[in-house]
Backbone bond lengths (Angstrom), bond angles and torsions (degrees), N, CA, C in turn:
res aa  C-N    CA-C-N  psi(-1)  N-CA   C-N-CA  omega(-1)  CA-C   N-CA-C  phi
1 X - - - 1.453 - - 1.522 108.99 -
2 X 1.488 113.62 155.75 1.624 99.33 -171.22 1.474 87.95 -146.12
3 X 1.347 145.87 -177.44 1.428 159.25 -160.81 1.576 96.94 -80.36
4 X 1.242 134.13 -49.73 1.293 124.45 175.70 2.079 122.94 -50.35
5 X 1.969 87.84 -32.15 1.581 77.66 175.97 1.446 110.67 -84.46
6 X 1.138 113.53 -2.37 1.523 125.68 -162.45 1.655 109.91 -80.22
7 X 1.683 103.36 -51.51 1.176 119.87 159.99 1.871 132.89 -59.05
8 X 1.195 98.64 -27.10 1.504 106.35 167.63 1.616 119.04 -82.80
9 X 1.227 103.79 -32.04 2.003 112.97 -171.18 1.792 78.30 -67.21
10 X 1.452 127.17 -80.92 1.459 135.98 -177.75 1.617 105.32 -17.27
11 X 1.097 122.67 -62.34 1.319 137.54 162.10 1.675 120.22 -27.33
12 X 1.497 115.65 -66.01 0.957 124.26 178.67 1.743 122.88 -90.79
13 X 1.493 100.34 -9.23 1.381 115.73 148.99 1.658 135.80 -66.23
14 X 1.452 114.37 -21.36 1.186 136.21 175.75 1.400 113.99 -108.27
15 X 1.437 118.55 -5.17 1.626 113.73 162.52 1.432 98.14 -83.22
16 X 1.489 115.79 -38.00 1.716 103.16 -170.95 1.490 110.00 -57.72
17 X 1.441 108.70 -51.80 1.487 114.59 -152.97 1.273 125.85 -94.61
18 X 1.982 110.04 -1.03 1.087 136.68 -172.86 1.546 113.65 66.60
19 X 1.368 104.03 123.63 1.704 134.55 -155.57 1.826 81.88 -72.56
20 X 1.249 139.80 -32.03 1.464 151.25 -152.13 1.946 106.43 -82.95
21 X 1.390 99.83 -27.58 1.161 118.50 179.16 1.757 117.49 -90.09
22 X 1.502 108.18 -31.65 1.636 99.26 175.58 1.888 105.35 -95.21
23 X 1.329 108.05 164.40 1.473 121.46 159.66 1.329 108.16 -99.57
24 X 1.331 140.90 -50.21 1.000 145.44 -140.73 1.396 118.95 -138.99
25 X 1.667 122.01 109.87 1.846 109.36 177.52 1.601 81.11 -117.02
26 X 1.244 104.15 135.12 1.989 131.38 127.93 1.454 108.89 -90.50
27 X 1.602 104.59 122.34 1.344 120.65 146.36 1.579 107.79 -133.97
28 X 2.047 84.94 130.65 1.474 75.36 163.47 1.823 94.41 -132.48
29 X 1.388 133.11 -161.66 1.472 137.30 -130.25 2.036 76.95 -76.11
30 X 0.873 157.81 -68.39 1.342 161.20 -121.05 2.033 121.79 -131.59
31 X 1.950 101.15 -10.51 1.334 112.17 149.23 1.409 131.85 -156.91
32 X 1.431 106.73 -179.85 1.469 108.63 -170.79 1.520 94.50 -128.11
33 X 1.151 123.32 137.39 1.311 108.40 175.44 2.405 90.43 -144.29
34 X 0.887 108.94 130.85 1.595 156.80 159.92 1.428 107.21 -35.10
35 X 1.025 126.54 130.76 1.762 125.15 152.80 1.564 109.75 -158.31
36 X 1.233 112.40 80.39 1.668 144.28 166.54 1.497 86.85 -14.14
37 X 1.437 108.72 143.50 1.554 118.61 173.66 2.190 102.14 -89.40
38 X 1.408 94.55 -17.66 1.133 101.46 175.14 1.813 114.88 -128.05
39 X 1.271 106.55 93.12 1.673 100.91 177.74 1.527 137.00 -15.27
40 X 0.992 96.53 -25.88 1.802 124.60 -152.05 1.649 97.23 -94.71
41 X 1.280 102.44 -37.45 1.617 104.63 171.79 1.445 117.21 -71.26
42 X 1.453 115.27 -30.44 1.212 104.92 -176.94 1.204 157.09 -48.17
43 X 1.412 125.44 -24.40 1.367 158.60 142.58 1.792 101.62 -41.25
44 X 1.160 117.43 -62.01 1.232 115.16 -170.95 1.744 109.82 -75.60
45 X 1.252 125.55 -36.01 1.301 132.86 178.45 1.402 96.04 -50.13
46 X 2.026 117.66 -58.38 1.635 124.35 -172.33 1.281 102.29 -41.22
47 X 1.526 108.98 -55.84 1.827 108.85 -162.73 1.327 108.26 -53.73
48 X 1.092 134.94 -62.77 1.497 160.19 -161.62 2.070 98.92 -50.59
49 X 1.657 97.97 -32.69 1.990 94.44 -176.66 1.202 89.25 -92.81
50 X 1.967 144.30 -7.77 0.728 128.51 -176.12 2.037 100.46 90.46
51 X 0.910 105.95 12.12 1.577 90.48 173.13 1.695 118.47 -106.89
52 X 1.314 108.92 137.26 1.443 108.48 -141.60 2.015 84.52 -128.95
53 X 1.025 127.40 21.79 1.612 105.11 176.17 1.959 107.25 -118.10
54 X 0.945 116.14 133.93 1.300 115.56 165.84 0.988 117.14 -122.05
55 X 1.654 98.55 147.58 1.682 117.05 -173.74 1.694 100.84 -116.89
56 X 1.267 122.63 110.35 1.681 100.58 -174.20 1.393 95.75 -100.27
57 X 1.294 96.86 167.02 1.865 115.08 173.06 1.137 120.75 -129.16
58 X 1.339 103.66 73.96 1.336 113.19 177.29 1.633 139.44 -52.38
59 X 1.617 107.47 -16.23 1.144 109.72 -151.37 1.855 99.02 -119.08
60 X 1.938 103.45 5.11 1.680 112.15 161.67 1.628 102.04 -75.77
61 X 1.428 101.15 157.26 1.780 104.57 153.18 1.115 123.73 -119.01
62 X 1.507 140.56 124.55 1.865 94.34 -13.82 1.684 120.01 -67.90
63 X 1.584 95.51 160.84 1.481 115.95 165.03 1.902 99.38 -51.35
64 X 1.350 106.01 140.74 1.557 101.22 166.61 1.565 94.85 -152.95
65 X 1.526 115.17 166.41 0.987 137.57 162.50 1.680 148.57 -94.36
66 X 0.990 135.54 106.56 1.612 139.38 -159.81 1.688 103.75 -68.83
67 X 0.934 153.17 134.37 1.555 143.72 152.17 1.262 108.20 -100.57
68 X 1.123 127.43 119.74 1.663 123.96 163.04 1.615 119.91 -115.74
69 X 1.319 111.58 175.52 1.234 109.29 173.66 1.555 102.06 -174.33
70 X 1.214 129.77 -159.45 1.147 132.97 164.17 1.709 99.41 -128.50
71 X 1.556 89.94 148.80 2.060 100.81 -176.55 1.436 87.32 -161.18
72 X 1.621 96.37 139.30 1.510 116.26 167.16 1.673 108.76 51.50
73 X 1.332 126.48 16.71 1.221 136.01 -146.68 1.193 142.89 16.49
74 X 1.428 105.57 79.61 1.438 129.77 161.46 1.265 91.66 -144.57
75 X 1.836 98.96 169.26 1.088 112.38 157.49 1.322 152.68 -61.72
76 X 1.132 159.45 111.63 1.458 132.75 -151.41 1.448 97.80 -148.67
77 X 1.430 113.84 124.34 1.563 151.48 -174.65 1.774 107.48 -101.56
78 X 0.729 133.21 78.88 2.100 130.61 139.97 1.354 105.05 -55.67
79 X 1.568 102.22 128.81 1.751 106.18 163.09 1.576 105.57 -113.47
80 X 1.341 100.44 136.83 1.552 104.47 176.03 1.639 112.44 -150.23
81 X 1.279 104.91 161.07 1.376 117.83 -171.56 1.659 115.68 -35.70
82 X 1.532 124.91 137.16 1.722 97.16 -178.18 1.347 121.22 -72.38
83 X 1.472 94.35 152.64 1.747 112.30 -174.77 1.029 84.46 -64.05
84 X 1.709 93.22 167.62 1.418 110.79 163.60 1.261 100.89 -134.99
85 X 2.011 109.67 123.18 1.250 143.13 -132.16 1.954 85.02 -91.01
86 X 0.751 134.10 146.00 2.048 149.92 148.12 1.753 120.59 -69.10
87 X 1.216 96.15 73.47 1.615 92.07 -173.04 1.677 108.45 -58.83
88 X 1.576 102.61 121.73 1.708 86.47 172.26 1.084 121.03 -119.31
């Protein structure tokens, strides 16, 4: 993969989820990583590329959360506000 595919997945990642909704794309040759113009979306933006892993960071202020997954093969990161975990 090289920055051109990197730049196109980003591309076709922001027609799905609407370009109106992110502030911020990083791509570099192997990811894309997300930064919601609104935190609160973020979780739902992840679901929607299909990326299902979270990394939270609890210990920034605020706490926020990473989503990753793999799509179109690269990596791809959404950051969004932290979940709030279901103790069972």
């Amino acid at each position: 993969m090289g920055i051109n595919d990197g730049l196109a997945a980003a591309s076709r990642f922001l027609d799905l989820i609407g370009a109106d909704r992110i502030e911020l794309v990083t791509v570099t040759p192997n990811r894309v990583s997300l930064l919601p113009a609104d935190l609160k979306e973020g979780e739902q933006i992840a679901r929607t590329l299909g990326l299902t892993v979270p990394l939270d960071h609890r210990m920034f202020v605020p706490g926020n959360t990473v989503w990753t997954g793999e799509r179109d093969g690269l990596e791809v990161q959404v950051r969004s506000m932290l979940r709030q975990v279901v103790a069972r």
